[in-house]
DONU-281264 format. One record per residue: residue number from 1; x, y, z of N, C-alpha, C in turn. Coordinates in pm, whole numbers, padded with zeros to 5 digits. Layout:
N
R  seq     npx     npy     npz    capx    capy    capz     cpx     cpy     cpz
R  NUM       X       Y       Z       X       Y       Z       X       Y       Z
...
***
This chain:
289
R  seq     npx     npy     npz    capx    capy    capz     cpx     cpy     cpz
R    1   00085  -00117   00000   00000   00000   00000   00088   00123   00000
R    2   00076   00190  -00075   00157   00331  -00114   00141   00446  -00003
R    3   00015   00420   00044  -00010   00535   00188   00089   00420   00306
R    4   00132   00330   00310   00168   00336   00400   00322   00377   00500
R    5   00412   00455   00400   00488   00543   00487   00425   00656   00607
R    6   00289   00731   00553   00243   00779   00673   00200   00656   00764
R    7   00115   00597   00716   00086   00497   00823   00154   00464   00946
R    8   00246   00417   00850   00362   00334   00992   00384   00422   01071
R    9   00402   00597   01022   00419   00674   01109   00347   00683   01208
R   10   00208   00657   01213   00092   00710   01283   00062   00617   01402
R   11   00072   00626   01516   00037   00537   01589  -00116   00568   01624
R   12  -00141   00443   01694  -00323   00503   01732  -00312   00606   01846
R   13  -00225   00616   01900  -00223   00775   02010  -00242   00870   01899
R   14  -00171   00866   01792  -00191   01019   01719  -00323   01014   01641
R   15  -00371   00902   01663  -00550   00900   01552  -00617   00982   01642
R   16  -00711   01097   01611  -00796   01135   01705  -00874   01050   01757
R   17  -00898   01005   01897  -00993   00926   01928  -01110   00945   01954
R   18  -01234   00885   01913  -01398   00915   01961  -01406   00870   02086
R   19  -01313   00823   02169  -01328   00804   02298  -01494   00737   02306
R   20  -01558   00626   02269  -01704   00569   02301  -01679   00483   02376
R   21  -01818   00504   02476  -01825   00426   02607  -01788   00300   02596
R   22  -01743   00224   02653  -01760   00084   02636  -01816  -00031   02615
R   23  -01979   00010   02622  -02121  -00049   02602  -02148  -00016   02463
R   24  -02125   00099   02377  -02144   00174   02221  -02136   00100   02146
R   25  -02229   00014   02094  -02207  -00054   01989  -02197   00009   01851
R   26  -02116  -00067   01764  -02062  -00003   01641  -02180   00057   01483
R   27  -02174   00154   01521  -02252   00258   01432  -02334   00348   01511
R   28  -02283   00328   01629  -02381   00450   01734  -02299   00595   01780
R   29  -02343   00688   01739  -02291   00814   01745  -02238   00852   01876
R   30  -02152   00886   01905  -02119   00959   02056  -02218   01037   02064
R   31  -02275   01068   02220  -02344   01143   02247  -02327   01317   02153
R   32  -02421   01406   02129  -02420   01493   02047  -02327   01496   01950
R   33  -02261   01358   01863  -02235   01391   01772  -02083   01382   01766
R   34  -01969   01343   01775  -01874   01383   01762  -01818   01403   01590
R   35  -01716   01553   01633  -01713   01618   01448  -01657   01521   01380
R   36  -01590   01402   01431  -01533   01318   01351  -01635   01250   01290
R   37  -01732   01198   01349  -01842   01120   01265  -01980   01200   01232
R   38  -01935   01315   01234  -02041   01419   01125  -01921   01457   01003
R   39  -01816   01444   01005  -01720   01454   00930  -01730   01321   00834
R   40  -01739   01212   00877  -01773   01060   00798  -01871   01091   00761
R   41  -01994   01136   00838  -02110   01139   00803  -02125   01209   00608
R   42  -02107   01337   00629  -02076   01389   00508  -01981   01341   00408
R   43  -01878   01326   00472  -01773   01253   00340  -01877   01164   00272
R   44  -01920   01090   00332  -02011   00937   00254  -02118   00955   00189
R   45  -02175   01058   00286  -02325   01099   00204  -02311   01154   00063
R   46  -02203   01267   00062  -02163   01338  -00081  -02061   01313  -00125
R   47  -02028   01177  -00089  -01870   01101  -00181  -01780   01202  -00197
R   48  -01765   01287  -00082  -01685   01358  -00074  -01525   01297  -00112
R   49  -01465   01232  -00170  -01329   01133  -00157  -01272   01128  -00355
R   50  -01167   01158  -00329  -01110   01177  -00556  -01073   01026  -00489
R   51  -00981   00952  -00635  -00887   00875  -00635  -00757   00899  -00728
R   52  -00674   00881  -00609  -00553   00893  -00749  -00461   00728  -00748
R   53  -00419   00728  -00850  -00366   00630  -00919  -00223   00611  -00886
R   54  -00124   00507  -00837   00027   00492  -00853   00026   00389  -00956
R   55   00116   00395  -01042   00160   00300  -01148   00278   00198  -01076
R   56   00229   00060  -01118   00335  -00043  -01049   00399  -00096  -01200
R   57   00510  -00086  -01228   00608  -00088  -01330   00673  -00219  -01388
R   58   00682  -00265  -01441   00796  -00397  -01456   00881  -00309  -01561
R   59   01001  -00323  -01471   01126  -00311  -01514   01190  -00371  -01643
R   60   01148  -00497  -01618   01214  -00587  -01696   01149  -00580  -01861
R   61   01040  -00592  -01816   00936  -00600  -01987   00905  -00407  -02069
R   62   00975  -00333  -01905   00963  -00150  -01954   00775  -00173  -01965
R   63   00739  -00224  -01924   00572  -00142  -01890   00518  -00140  -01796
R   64   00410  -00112  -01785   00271  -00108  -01671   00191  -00193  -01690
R   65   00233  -00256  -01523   00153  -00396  -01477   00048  -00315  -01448
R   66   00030  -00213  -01388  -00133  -00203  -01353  -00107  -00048  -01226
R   67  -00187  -00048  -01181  -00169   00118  -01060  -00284   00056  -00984
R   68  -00205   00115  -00865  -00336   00095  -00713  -00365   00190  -00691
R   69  -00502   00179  -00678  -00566   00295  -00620  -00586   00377  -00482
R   70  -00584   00488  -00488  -00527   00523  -00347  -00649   00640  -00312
R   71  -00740   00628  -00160  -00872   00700  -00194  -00781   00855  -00113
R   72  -00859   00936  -00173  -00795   01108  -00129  -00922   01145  -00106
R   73  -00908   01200   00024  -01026   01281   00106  -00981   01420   00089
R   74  -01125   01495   00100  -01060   01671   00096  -00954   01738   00221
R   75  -00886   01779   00130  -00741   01796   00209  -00837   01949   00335
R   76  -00952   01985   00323  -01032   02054   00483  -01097   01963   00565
R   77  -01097   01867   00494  -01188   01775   00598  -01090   01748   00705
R   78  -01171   01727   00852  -01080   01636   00945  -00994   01496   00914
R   79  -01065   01437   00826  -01062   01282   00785  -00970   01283   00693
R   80  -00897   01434   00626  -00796   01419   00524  -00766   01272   00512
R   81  -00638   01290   00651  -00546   01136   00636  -00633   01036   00646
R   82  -00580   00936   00468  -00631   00805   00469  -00661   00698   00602
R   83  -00526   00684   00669  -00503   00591   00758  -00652   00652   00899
R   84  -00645   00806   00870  -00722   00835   01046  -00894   00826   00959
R   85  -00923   00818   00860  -01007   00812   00769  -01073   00672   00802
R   86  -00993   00567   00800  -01078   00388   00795  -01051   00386   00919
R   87  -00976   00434   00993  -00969   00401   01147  -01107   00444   01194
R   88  -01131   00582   01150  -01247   00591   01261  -01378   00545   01164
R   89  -01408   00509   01047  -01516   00468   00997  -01484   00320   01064
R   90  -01417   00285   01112  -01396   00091   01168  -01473   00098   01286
R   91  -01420   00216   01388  -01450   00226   01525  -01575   00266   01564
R   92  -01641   00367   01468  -01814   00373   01450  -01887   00282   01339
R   93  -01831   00192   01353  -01923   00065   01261  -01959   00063   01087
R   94  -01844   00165   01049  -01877   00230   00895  -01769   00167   00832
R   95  -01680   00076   00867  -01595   00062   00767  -01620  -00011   00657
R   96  -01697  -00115   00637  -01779  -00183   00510  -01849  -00068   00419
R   97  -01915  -00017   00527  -01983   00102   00429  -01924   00211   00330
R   98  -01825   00243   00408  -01741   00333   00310  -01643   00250   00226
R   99  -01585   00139   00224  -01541   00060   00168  -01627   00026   00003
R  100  -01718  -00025   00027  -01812  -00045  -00101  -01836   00065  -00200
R  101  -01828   00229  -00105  -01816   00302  -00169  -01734   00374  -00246
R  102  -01620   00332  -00198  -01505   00362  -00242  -01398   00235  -00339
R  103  -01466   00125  -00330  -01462   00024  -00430  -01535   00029  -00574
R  104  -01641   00135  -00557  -01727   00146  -00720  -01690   00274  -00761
R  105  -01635   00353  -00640  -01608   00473  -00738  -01449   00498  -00819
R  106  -01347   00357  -00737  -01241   00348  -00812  -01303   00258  -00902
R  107  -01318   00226  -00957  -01344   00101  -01036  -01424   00229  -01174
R  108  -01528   00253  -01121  -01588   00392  -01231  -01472   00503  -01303
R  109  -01369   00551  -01177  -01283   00623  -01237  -01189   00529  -01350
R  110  -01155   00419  -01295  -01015   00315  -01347  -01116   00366  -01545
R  111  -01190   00294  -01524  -01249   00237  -01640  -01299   00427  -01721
R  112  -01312   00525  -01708  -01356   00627  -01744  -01215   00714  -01779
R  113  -01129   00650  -01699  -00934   00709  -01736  -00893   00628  -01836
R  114  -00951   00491  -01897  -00900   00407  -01972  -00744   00367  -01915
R  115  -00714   00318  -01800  -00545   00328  -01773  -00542   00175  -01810
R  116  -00414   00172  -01836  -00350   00018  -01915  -00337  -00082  -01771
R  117  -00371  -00205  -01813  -00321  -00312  -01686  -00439  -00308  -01628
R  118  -00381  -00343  -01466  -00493  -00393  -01383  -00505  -00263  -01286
R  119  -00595  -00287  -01177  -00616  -00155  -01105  -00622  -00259  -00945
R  120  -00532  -00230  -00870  -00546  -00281  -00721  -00604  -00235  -00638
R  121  -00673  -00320  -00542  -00784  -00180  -00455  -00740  -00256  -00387
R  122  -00709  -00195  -00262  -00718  -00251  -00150  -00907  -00235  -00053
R  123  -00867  -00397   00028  -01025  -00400   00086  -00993  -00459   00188
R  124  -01059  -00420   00290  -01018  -00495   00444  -01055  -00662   00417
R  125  -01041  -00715   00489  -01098  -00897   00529  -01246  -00863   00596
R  126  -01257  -00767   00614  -01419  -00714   00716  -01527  -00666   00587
R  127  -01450  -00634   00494  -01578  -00595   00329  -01582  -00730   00284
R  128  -01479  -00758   00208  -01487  -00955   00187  -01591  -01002   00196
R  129  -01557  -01003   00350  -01679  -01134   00444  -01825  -01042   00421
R  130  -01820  -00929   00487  -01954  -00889   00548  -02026  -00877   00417
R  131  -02005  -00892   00315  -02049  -00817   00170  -02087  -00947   00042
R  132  -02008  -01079   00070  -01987  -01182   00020  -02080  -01157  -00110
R  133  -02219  -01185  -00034  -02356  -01170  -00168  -02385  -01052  -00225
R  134  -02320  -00941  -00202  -02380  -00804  -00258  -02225  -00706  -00241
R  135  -02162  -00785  -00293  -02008  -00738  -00308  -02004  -00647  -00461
R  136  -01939  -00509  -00447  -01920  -00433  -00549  -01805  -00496  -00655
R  137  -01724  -00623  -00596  -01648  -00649  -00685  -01691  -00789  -00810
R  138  -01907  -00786  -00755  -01926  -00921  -00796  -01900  -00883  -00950
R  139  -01957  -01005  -00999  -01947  -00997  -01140  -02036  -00909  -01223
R  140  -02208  -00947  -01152  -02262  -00859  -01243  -02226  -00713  -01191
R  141  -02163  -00657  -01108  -02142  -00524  -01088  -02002  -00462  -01167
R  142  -01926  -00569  -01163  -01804  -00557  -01263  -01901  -00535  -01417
R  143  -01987  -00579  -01487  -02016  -00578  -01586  -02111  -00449  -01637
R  144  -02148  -00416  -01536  -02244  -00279  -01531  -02150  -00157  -01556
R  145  -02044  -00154  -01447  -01884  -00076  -01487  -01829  -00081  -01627
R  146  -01825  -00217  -01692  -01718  -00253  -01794  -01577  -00334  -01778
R  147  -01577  -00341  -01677  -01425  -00394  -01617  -01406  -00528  -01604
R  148  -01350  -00646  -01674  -01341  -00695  -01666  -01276  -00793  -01514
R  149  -01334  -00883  -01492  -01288  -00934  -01370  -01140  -00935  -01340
R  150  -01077  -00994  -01411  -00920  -01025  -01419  -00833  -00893  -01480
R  151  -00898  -00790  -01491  -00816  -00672  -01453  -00826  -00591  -01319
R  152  -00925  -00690  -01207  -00868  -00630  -01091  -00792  -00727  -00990
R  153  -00727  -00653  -00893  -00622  -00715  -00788  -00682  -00647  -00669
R  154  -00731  -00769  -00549  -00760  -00707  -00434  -00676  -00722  -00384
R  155  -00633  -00592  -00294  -00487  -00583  -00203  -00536  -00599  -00045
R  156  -00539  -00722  -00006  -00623  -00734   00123  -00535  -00674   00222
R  157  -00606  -00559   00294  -00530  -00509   00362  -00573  -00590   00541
R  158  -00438  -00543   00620  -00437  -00593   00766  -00457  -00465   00870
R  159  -00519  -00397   00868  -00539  -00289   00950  -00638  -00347   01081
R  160  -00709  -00454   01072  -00781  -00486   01180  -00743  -00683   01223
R  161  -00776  -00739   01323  -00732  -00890   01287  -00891  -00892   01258
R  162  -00873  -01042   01182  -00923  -01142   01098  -00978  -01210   01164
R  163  -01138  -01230   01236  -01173  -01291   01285  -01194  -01364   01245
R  164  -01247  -01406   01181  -01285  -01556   01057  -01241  -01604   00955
R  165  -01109  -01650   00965  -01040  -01673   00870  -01121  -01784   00741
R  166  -01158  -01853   00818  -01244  -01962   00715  -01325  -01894   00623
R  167  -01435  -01758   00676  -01463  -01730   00590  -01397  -01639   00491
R  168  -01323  -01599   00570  -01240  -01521   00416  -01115  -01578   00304
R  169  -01162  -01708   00372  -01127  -01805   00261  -01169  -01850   00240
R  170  -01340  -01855   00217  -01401  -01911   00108  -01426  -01817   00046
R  171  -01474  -01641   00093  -01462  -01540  -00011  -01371  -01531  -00147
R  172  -01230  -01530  -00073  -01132  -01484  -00160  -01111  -01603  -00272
R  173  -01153  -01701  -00246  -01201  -01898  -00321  -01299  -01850  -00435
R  174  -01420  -01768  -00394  -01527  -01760  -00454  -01465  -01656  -00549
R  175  -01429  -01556  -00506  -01370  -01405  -00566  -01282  -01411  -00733
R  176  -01188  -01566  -00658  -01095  -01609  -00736  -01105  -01680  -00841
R  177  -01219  -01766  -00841  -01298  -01837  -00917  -01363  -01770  -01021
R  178  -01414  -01612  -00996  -01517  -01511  -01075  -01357  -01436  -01174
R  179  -01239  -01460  -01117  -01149  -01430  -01217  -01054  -01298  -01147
R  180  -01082  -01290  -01050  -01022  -01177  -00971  -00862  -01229  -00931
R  181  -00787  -01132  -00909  -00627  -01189  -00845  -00627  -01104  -00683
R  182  -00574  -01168  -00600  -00535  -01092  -00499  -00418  -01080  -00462
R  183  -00400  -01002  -00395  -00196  -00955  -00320  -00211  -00906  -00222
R  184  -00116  -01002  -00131  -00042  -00951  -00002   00000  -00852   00031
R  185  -00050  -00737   00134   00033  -00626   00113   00117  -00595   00214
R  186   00199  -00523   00224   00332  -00469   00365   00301  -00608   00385
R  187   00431  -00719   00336   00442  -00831   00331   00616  -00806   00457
R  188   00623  -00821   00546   00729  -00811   00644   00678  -00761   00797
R  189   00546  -00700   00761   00529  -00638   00898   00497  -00701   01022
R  190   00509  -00876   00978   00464  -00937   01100   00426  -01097   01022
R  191   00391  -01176   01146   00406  -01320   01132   00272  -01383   01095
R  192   00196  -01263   01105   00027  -01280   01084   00017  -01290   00907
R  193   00131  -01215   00845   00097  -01157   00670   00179  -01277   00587
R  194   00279  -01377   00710   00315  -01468   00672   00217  -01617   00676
R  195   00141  -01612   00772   00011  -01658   00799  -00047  -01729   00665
R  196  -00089  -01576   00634  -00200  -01551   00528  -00185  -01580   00382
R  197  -00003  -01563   00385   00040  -01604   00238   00047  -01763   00242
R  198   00042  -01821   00333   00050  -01962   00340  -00125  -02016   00296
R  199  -00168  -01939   00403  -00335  -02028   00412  -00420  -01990   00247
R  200  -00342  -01849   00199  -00409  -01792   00090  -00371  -01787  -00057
R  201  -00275  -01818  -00046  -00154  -01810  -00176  -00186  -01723  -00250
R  202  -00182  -01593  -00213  -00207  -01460  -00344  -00128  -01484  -00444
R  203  -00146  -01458  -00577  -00091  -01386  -00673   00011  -01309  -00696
R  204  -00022  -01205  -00570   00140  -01117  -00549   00145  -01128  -00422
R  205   00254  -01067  -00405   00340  -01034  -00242   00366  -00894  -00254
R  206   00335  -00844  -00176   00410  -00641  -00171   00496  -00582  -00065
R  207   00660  -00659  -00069   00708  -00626   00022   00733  -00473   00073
R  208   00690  -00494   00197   00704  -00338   00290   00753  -00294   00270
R  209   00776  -00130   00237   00905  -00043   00215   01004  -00049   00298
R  210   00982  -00040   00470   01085  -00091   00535   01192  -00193   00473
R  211   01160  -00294   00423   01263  -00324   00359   01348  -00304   00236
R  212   01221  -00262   00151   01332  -00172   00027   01405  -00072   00055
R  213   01315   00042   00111   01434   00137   00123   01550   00114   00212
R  214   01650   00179   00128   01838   00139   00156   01847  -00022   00166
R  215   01782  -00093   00073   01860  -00247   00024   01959  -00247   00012
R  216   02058  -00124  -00107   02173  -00115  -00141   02262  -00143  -00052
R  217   02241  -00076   00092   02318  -00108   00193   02340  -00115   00288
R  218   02213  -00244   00316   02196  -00311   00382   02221  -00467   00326
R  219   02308  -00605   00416   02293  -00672   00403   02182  -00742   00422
R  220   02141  -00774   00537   02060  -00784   00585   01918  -00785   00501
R  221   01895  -00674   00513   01805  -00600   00422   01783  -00707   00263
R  222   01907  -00745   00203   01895  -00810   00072   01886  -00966   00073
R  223   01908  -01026   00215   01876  -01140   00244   01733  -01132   00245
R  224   01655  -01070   00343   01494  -01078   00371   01463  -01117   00237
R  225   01505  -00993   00140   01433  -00980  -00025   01462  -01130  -00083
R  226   01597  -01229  -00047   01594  -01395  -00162   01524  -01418  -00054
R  227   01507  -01453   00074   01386  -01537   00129   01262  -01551   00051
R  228   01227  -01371   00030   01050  -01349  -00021   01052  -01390  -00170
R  229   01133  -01375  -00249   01219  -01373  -00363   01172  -01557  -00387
R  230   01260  -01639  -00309   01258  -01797  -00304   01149  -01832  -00276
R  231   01036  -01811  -00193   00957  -01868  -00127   00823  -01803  -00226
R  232   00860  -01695  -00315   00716  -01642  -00411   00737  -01754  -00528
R  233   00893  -01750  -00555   00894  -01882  -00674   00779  -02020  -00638
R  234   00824  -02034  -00530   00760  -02169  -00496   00614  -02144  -00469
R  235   00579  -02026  -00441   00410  -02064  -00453   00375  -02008  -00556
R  236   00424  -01974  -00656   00374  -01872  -00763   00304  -01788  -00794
R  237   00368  -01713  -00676   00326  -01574  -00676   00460  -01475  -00740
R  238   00384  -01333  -00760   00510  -01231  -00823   00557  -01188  -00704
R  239   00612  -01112  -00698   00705  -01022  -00561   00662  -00847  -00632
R  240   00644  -00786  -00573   00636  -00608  -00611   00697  -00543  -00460
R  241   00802  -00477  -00501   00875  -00415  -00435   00817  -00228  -00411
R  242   00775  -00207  -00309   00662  -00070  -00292   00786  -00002  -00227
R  243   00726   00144  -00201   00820   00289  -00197   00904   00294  -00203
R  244   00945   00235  -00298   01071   00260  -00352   01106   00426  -00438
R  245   01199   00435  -00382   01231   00622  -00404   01401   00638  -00441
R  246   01496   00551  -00431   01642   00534  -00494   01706   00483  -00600
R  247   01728   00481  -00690   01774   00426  -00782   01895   00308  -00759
R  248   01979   00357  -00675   02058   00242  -00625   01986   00123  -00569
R  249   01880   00117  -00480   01801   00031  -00435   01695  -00049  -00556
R  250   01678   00057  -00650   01593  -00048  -00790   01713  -00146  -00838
R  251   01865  -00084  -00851   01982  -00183  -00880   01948  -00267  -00816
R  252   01981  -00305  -00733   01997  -00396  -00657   01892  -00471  -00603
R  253   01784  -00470  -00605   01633  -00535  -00611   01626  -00610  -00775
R  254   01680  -00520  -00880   01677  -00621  -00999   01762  -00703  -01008
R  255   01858  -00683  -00958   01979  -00804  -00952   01951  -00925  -00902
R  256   01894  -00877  -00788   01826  -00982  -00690   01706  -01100  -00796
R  257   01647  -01039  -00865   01564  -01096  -00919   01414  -01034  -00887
R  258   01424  -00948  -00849   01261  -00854  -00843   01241  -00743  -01000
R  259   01129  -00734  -01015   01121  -00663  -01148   01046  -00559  -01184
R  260   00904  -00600  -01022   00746  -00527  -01045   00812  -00440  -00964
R  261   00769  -00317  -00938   00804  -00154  -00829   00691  -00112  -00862
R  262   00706  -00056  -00723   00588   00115  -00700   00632   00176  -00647
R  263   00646   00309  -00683   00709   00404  -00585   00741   00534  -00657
R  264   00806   00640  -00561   00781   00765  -00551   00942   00777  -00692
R  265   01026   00676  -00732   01128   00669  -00822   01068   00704  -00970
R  266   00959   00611  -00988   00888   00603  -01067   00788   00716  -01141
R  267   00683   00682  -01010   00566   00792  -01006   00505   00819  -00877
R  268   00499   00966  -00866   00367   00988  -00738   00229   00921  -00789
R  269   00113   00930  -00665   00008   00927  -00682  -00041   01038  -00786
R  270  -00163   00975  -00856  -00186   01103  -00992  -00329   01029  -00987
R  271  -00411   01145  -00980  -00595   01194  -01005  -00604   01119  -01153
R  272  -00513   01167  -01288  -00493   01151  -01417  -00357   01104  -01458
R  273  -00294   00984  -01411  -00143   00956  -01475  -00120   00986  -01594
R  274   00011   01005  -01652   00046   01003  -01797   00115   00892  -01810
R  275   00080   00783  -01838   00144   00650  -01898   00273   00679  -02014
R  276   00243   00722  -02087   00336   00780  -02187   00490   00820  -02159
R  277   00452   00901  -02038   00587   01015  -01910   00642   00838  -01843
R  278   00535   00788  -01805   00616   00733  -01698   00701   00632  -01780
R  279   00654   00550  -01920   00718   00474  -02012   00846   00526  -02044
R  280   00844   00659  -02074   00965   00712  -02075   01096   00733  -01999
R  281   01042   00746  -01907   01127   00792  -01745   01202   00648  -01693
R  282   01133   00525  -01737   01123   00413  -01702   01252   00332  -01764
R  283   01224   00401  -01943   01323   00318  -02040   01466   00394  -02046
R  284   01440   00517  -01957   01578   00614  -01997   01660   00581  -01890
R  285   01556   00503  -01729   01629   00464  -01650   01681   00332  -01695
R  286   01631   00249  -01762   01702   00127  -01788   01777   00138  -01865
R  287   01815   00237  -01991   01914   00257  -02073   02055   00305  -01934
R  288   02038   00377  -01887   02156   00424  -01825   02251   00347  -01752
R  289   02218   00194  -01796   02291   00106  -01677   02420   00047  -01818
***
């Protein structure tokens, strides 16, 4: 996930908290209202939220595998930041809700930008499940869009645990079956995302920036990458190497045998990418070696 350099920054001390009683069950307003969830309130009602696009690259073939989508709230709203954005729609019982909504309106933009490849959304394990039969990523809703199934990639994100693993493995079974791919994302941050690549076998892996950035020099650092590197061969999955921002560190990630990138080297997030710019930028970096 491309937002997540702020992320990692953010601990839940710095999320504003709604502080709700301990009895508050999830979708019940703090007493008179708190501005954070009259702040959700509106974002959702008037889709207050753009999307912009990162392009994920292969090096090797010089094109575009596809761009994840990344949701942007109005930079006045309280809820700007993404990360304090799903935190508190989770904690007042909205996170499915805004999720679905923000699953059809990337999917409307992807397909209305015409962008090449696939388009990754990330979706909690809590939309998955709760949504199974009336999921925005079903088929006939893919077909109402235009988008073919197998040009999207769900990037299941870990922001909450996984209560039911069974069922979100028969979701992601069912999902996979309708022609969809999924990927692992901030693949290092813990023993839970190693878990999941076992019980789930995504498609891709998206190792954490923590470990890309300064590969070059770090040993250490370039061991982790043949572990994830060896162990994607064997389940056949790809590897995509995220925030990546050095050029010495793309060396040395291709050497290694990685090929897919995302990152700020490449391209920022973009409302409207230019595919064209980034093809360019891409082949002038691979000429220079």
């Amino acid at each position: 996930m491309a937002d997540a350099t702020f992320a990692a920054s953010l601990s839940r001390a710095a999320v504003p908290r709604l502080r709700l009683a301990p009895d508050t069950e999830p979708g019940t307003l703090p007493p008179d209202g708190h501005p954070l969830a009259r702040a959700l309130d509106q974002l959702i009602a008037r889709r207050e939220f753009d999307v912009h696009f990162q392009p994920i690259v292969d090096s090797a073939q010089v094109r575009v595998l596809g761009f994840e989508a990344l949701v942007r709230p109005p930079s006045t709203s309280p809820l700007a930041s993404p990360p304090v954005l799903f935190q508190v729609a989770a904690e007042l019982g909205r996170l499915v809700e805004l999720e679905r909504h923000v699953v059809r309106r990337i999917i409307r933009k992807f397909v209305d930008l015409q962008l090449p490849g696939r388009v990754f959304i990330n979706v909690s394990a809590d939309t998955l499940i709760s949504t199974r039969h009336r999921h925005p990523l079903s088929l006939p809703e893919l077909a109402r869009c235009g988008l073919p199934a197998d040009d999207i990639v769900v990037e299941l994100t870990e922001t909450r645990a996984v209560l039911d693993e069974e069922a979100l493995a028969t979701v992601v079974a069912s999902l996979r079956a309708s022609g969809l791919s999924f990927a692992l994302d901030d693949l290092g941050q813990g023993f839970a995302s190693l878990k999941r690549w076992l019980d789930l076998r995504p498609d891709f892996v998206k190792i954490d920036r923590h470990f890309v950035d300064g590969v070059a020099r770090d040993p250490l650092r370039r061991q982790f990458v043949r572990s994830i590197l060896e162990m994607a061969h064997s389940s056949g999955a790809a590897v995509i190497a995220e925030g990546l921002e050095q050029a010495d560190d793309w060396r040395v990630l291709r050497d290694l045998g990685t090929s897919l990138f995302q990152g700020y080297l490449f391209a920022r997030p973009s409302p409207s990418p230019r595919t064209d710019l980034l093809l360019d930028a891409l082949a002038r970096l691979s000429r220079s070696e």
